[in-house]
C-alpha positions as a Markdown table, in Angstrom:
| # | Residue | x | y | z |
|---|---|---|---|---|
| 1 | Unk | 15.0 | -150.2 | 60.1 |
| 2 | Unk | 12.2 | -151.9 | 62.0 |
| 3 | Unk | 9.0 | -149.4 | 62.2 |
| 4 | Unk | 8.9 | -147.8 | 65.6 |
| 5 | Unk | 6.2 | -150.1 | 67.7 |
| 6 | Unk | 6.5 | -153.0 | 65.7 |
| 7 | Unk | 7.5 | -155.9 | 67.8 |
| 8 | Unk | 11.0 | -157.4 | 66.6 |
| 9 | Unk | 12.7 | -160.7 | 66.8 |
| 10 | Unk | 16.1 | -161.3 | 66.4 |
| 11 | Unk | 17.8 | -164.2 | 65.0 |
| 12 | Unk | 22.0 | -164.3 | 65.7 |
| 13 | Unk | 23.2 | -161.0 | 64.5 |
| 14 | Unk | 20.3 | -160.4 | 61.9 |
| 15 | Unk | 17.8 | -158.4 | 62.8 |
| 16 | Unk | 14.2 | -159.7 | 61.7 |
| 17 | Unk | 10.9 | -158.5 | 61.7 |
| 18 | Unk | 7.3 | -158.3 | 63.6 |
| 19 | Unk | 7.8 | -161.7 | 65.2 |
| 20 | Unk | 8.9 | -162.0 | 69.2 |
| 21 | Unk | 9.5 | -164.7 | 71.5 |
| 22 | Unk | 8.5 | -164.1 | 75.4 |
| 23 | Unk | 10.6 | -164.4 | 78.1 |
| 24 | Unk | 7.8 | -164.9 | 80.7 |
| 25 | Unk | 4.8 | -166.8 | 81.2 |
| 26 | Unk | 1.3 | -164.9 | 80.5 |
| 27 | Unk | -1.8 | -166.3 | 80.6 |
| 28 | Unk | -4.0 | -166.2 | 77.1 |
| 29 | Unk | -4.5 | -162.7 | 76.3 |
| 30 | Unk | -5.4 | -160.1 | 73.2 |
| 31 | Unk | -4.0 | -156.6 | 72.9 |
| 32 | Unk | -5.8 | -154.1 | 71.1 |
| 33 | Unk | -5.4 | -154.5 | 67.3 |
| 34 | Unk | -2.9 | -151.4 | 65.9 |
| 35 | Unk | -3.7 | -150.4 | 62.0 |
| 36 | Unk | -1.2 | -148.3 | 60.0 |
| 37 | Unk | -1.2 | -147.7 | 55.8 |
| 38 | Unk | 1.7 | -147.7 | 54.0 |
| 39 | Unk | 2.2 | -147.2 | 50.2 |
| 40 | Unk | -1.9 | -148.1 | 49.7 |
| 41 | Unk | -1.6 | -151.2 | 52.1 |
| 42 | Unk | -3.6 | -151.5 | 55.2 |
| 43 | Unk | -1.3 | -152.9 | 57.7 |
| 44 | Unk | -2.6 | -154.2 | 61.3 |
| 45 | Unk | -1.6 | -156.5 | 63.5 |
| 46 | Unk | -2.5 | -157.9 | 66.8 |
| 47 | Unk | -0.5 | -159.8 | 69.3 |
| 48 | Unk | -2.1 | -163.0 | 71.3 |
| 49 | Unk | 0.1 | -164.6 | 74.0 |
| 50 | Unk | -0.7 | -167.9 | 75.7 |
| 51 | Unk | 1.4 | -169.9 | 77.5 |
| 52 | Unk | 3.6 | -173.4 | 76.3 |
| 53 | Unk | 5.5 | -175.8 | 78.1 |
| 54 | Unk | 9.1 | -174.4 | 79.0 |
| 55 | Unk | 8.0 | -171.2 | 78.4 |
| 56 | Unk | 6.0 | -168.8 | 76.5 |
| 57 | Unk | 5.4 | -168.4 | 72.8 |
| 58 | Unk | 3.7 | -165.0 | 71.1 |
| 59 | Unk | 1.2 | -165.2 | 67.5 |
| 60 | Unk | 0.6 | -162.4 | 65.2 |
| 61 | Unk | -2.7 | -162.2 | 64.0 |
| 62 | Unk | -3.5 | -160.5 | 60.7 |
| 63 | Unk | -6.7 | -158.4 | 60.9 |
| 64 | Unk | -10.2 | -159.7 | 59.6 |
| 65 | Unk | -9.9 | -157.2 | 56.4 |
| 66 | Unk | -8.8 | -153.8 | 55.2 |
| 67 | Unk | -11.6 | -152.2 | 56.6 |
| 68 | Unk | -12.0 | -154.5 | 59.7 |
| 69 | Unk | -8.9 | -154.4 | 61.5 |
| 70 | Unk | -10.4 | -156.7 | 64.1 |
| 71 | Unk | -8.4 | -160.2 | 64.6 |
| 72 | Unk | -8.3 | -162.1 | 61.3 |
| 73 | Unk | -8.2 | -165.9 | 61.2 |
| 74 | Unk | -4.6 | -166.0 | 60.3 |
| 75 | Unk | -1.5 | -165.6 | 62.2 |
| 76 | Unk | 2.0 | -165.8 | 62.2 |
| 77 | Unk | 4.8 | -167.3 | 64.7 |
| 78 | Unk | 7.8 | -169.2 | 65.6 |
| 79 | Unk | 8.4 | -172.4 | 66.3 |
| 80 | Unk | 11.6 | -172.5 | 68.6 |
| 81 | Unk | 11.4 | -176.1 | 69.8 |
| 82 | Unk | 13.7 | -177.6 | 67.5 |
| 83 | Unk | 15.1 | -175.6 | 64.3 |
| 84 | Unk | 13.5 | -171.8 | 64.3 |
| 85 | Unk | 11.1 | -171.7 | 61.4 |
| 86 | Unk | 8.5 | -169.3 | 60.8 |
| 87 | Unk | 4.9 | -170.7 | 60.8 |
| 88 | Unk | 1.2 | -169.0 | 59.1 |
| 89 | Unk | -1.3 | -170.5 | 60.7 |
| 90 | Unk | -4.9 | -170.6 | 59.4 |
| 91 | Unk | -7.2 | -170.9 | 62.7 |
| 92 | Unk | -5.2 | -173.8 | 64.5 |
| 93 | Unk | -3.9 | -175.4 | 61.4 |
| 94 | Unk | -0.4 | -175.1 | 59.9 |
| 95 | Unk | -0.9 | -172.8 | 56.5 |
| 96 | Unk | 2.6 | -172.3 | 55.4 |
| 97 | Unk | 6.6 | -172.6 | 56.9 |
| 98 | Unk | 9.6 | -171.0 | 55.9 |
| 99 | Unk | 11.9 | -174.2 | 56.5 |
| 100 | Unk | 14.5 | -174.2 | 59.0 |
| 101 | Unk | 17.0 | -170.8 | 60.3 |
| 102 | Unk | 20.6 | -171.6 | 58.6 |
| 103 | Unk | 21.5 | -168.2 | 61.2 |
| 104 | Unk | 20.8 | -165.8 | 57.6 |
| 105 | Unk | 18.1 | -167.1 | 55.9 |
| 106 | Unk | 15.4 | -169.7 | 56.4 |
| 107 | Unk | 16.4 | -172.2 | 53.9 |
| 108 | Unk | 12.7 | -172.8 | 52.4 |
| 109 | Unk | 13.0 | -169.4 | 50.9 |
| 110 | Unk | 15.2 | -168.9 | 48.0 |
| 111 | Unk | 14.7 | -165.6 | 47.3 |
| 112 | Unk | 15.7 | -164.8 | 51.0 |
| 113 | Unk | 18.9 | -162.7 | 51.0 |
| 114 | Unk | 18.7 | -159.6 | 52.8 |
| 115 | Unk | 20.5 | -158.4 | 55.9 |
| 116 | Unk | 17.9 | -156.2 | 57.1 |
| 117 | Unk | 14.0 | -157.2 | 56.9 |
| 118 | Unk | 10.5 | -156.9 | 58.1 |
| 119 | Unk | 7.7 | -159.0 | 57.5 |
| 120 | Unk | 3.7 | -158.0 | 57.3 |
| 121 | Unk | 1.0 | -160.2 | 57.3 |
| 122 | Unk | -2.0 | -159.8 | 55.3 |
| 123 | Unk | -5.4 | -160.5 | 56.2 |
| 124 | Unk | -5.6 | -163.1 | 53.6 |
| 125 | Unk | -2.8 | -165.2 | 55.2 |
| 126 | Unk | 0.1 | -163.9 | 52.7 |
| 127 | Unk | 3.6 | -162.7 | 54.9 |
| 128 | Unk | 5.4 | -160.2 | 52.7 |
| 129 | Unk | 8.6 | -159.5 | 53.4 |
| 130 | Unk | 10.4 | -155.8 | 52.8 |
| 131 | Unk | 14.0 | -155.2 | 52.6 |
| 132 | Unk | 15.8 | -152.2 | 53.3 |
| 133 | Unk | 17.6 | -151.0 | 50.2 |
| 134 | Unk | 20.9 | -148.3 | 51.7 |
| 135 | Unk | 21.1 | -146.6 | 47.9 |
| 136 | Unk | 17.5 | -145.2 | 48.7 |
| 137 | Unk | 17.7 | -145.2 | 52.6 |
| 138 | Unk | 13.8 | -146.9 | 51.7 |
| 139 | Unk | 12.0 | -150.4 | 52.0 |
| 140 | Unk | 10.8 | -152.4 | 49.1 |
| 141 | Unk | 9.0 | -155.7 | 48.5 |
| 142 | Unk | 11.1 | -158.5 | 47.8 |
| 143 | Unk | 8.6 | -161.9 | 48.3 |
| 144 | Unk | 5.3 | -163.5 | 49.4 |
| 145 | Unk | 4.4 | -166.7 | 50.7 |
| 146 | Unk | 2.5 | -168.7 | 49.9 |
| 147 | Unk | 2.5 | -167.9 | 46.3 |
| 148 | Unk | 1.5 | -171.2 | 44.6 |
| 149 | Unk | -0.5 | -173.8 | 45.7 |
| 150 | Unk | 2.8 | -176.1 | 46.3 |
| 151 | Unk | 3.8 | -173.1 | 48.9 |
| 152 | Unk | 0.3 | -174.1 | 50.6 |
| 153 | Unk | 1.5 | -176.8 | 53.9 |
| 154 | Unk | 1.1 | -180.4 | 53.2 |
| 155 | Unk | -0.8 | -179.7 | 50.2 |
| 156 | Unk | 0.6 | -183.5 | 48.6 |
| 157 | Unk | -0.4 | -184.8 | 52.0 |
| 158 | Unk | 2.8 | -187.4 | 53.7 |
| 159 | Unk | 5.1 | -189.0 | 51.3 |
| 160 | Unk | 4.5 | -186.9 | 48.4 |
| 161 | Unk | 6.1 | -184.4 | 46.6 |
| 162 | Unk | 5.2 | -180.5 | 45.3 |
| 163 | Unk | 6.4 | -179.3 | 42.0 |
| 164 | Unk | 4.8 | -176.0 | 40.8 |
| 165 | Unk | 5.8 | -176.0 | 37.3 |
| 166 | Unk | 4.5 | -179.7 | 36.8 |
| 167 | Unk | 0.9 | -180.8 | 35.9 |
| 168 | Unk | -0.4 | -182.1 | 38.1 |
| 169 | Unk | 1.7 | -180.7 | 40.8 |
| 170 | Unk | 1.8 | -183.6 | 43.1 |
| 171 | Unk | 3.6 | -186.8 | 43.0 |
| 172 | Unk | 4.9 | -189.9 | 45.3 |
| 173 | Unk | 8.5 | -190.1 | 46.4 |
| 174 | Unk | 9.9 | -192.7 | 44.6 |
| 175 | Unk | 9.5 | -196.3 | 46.2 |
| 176 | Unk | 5.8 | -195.1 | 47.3 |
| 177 | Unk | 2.4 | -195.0 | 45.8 |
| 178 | Unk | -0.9 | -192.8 | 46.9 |
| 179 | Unk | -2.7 | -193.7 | 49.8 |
| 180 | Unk | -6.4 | -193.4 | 47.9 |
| 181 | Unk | -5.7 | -193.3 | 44.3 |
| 182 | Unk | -9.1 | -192.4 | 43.6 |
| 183 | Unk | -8.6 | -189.1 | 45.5 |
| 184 | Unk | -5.5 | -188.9 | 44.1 |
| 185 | Unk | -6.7 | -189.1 | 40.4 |
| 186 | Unk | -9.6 | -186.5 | 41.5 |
| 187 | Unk | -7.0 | -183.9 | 42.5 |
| 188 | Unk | -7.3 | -184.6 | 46.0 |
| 189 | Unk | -3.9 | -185.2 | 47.1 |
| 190 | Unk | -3.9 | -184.8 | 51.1 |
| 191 | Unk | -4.5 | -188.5 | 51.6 |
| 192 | Unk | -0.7 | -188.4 | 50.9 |
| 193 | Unk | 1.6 | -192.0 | 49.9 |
| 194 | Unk | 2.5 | -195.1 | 51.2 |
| 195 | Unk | 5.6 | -197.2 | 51.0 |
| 196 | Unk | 5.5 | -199.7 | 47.7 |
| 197 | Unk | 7.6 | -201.9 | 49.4 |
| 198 | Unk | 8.5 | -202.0 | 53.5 |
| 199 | Unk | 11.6 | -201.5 | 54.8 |
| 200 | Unk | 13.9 | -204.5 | 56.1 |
| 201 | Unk | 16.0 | -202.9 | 58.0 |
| 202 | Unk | 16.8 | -204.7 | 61.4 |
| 203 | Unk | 19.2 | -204.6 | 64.3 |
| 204 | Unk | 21.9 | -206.6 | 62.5 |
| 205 | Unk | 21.3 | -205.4 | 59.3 |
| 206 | Unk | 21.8 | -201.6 | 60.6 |
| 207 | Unk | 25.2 | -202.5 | 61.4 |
| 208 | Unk | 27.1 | -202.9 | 57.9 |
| 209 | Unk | 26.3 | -201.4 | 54.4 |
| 210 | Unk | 28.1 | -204.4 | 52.9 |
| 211 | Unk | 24.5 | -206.1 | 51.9 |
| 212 | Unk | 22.5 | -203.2 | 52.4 |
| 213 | Unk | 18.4 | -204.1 | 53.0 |
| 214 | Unk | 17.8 | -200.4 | 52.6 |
| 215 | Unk | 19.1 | -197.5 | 50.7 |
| 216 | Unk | 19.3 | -193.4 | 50.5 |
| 217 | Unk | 17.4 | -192.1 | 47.7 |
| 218 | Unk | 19.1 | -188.5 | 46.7 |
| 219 | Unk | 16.2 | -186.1 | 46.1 |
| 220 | Unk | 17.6 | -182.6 | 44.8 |
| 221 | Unk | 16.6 | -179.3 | 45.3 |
| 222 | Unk | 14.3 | -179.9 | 47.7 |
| 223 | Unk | 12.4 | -178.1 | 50.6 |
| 224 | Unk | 13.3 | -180.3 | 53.5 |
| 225 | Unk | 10.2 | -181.8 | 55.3 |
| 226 | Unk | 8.6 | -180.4 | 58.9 |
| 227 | Unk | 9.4 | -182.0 | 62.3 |
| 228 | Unk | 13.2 | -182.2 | 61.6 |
| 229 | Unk | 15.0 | -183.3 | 64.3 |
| 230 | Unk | 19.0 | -182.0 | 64.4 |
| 231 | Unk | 22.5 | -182.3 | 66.0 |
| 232 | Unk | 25.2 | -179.6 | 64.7 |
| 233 | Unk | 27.8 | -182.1 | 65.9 |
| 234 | Unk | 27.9 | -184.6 | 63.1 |
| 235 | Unk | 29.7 | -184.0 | 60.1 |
| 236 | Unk | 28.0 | -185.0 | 56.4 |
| 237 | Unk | 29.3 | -188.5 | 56.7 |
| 238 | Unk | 28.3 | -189.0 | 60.3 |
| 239 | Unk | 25.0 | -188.1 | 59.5 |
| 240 | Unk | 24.1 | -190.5 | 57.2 |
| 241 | Unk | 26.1 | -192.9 | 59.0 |
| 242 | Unk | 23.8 | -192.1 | 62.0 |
| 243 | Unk | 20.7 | -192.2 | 60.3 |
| 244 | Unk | 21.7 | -195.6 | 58.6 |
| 245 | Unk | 22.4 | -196.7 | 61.6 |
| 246 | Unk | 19.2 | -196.2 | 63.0 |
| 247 | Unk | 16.1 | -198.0 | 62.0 |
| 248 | Unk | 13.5 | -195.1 | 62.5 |
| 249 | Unk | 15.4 | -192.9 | 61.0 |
| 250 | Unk | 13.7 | -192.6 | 57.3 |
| 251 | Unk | 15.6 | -189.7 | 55.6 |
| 252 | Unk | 18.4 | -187.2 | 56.6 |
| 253 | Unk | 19.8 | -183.7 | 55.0 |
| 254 | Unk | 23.7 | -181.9 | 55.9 |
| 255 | Unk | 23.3 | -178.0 | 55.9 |
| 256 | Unk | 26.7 | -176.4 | 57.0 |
| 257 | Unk | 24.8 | -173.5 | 58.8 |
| 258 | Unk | 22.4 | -176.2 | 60.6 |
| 259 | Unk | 24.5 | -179.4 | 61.0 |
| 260 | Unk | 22.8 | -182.9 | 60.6 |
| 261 | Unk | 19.2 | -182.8 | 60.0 |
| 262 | Unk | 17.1 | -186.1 | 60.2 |
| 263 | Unk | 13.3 | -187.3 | 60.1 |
| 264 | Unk | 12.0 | -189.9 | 62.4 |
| 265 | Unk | 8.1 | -189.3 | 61.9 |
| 266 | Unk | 6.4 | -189.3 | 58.4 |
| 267 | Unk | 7.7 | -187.4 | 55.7 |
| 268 | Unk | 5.4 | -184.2 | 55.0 |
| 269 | Unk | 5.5 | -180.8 | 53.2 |
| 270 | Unk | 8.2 | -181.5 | 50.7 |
| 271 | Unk | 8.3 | -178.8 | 47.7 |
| 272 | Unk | 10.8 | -179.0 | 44.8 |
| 273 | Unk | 12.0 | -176.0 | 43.8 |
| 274 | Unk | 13.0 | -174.5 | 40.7 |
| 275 | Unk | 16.4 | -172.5 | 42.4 |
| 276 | Unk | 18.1 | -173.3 | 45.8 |
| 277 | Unk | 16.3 | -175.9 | 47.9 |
| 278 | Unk | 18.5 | -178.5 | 49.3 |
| 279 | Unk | 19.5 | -182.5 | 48.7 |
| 280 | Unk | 17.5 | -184.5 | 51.1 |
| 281 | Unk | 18.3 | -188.1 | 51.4 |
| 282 | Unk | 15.2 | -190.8 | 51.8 |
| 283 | Unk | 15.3 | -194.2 | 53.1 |
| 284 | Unk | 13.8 | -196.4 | 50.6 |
| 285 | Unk | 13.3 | -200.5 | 50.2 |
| 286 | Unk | 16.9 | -201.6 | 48.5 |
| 287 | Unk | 14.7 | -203.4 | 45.9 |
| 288 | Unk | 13.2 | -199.5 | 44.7 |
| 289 | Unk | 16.7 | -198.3 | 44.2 |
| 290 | Unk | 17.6 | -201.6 | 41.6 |
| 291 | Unk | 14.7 | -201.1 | 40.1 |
| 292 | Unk | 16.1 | -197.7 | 39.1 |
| 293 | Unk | 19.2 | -198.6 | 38.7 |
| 294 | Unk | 18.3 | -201.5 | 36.6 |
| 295 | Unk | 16.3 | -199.5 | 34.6 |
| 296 | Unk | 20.0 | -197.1 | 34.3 |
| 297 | Unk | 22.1 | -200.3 | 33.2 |
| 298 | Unk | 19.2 | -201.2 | 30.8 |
| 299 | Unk | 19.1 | -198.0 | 29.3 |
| 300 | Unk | 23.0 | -198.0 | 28.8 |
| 301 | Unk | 23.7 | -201.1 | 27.1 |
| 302 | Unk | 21.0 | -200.3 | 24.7 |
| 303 | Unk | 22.1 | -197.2 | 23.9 |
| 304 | Unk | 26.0 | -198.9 | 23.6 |
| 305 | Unk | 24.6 | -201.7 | 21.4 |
| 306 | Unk | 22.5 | -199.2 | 19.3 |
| 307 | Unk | 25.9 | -197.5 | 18.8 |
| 308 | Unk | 27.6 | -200.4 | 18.1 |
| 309 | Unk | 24.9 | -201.3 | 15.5 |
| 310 | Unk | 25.2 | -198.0 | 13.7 |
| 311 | Unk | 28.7 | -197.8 | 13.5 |
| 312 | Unk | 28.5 | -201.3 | 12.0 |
| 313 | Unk | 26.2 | -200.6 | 9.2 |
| 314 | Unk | 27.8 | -197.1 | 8.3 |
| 315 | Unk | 31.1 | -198.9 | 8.0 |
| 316 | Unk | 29.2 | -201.8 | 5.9 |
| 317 | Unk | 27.4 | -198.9 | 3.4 |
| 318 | Unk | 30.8 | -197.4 | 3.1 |
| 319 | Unk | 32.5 | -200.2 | 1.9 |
| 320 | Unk | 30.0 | -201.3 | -0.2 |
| 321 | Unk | 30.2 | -197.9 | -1.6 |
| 322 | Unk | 33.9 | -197.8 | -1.6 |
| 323 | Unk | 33.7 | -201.6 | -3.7 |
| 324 | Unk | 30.7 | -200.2 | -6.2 |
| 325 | Unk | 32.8 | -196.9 | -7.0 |
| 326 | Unk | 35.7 | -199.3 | -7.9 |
| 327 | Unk | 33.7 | -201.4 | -9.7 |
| 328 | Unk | 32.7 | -198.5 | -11.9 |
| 329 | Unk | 36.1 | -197.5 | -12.4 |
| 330 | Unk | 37.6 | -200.7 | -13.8 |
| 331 | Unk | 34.3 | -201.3 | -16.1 |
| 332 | Unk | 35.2 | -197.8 | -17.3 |
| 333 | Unk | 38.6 | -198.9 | -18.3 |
| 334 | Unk | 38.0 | -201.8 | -19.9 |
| 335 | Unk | 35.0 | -199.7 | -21.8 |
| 336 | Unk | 37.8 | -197.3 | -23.0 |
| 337 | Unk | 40.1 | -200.6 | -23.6 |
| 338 | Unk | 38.1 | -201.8 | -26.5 |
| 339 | Unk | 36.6 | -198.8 | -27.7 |
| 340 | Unk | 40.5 | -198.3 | -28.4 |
């Protein structure tokens, strides 16, 4: 159950947590920041309300520190105008996003599986979330973000890719190479990737996959990419049909409780995960994807004629053998012969 006072949002038939979306205009404005501890965490929080275009929008500001519950400089909202997501926000820049409402769970959280929820945020830009466990009628922590650096937004910068458990974390989509290498071999990945070779897809081309110019690279478990634009009337098909169809389009991803999901602008704030994620599909130069699947046919027919070559020379040393041990055998008898 929400705490009494604490501002609520809710999301389809889910109830969720200390986030809220206005349904007037209000000019900017802060409310006085309310404190409250709970099992030895300071908890405060402080709405700010401005006004957006079509309507209004409400932050969450953490406070400054335990002992300062004055406003902090992070803060916590949604983003409405296309797929709900959850955004921390450090000052005016994006600090971390949950990835896009599937109508249960944002999909960039794994762990996410609770009916009932609330979220707090702390002052050091960390949203926790609590879920409400019926056996003890009592809330408990389930999961923070951002918890690695890879949960930290755009941290691989456009184009490349977040992997936690790999060293170093950061790599370029396949078919693209970093922007500033010398950042990039520094540890300074923001500078992001570029394309190794540019797409040729054109107005006739787009038409028939016949003699494709481009191709859809399948990346796995993935944490699908900010500014996704989405239609819920396409089936899986039709959405990559729709996106091959169409020249911006530079990657797609199907989620059945989101619909089509597609990227028109660059390509940032990918993370691959470890459990759940989802497959995204990236346009890439047809020549990348030969190269890989060269390197496939390449690696097959060596390892059928290295086969081939071992079954060969263990048949060979076994009928050698098979010859020698005969051998033996007769000069035995013969041996035995004139001994006799």
């Amino acid at each position: 159950m929400p705490r009494k006072g604490v501002p609520s949002l809710k999301l389809g038939l889910r109830p969720l947590q200390i986030l809220s979306c206005l349904v007037k205009k209000v000019r900017q404005q802060f409310q006085t920041p309310r404190c409250f501890d709970e099992d030895g965490l300071r908890i405060c929080f402080t709405t700010y309300a401005a006004t957006a275009t079509g309507g209004g929008w409400k932050r969450f500001w953490g406070c400054t520190s335990y002992s300062d519950p004055s406003v902090g400089r992070f803060s916590v909202s949604m983003d409405s105008s296309s797929i709900p997501e959850i955004f921390v926000w450090n000052d005016k820049s994006p600090y971390w996003r949950s990835g896009p409402w599937n109508s249960q769970i944002f999909i960039g959280i794994p762990e996410m599986n609770s009916p009932i929820s609330n979220y707090v945020l702390s002052s050091d830009g960390k949203l926790l979330e609590r879920a409400w466990k019926v056996e003890n009628q009592d809330w408990f922590y389930t999961w923070n973000r951002p918890e690695t650096e890879c949960d930290i937004y755009g941290k691989c910068g456009a184009f490349g890719s977040c992997n936690s458990v790999k060293s170093p974390i950061c790599s370029c989509l396949r078919g693209f190479v970093p922007k500033n290498p010398d950042d990039w071999n520094k540890g300074n990945w923001t500078s992001g990737c570029i394309r190794r070779t540019p797409l040729e897809c054109t107005e006739t081309q787009k038409r028939s996959e016949v003699n494709p110019k481009d191709g859809f690279l399948k990346l796995e478990m993935i944490k699908v990419p900010d500014f996704a634009e989405w239609s819920y009337l396409y089936s899986e098909l039709e959405c990559r049909s729709v996106c091959f169809s169409n020249c911006s389009c530079i990657a797609y991803s199907y989620y059945k409780g989101i619909g089509c999901m597609f990227w028109t602008r660059s390509i940032i704030d990918i993370q691959k995960f470890s459990i759940g994620g989802e497959d995204l599909y990236l346009r890439i130069a047809y020549s990348d994807l030969d190269k890989r699947k060269s390197m496939k046919i390449v690696i097959s027919i060596t390892v059928v004629f290295g086969t081939i070559a071992i079954s060969i020379c263990a048949f060979l040393s076994w009928r050698w053998m098979v010859k020698h041990r005969e051998r033996k055998r007769k000069s035995k008898q013969i041996s035995l012969s004139i001994s006799e």
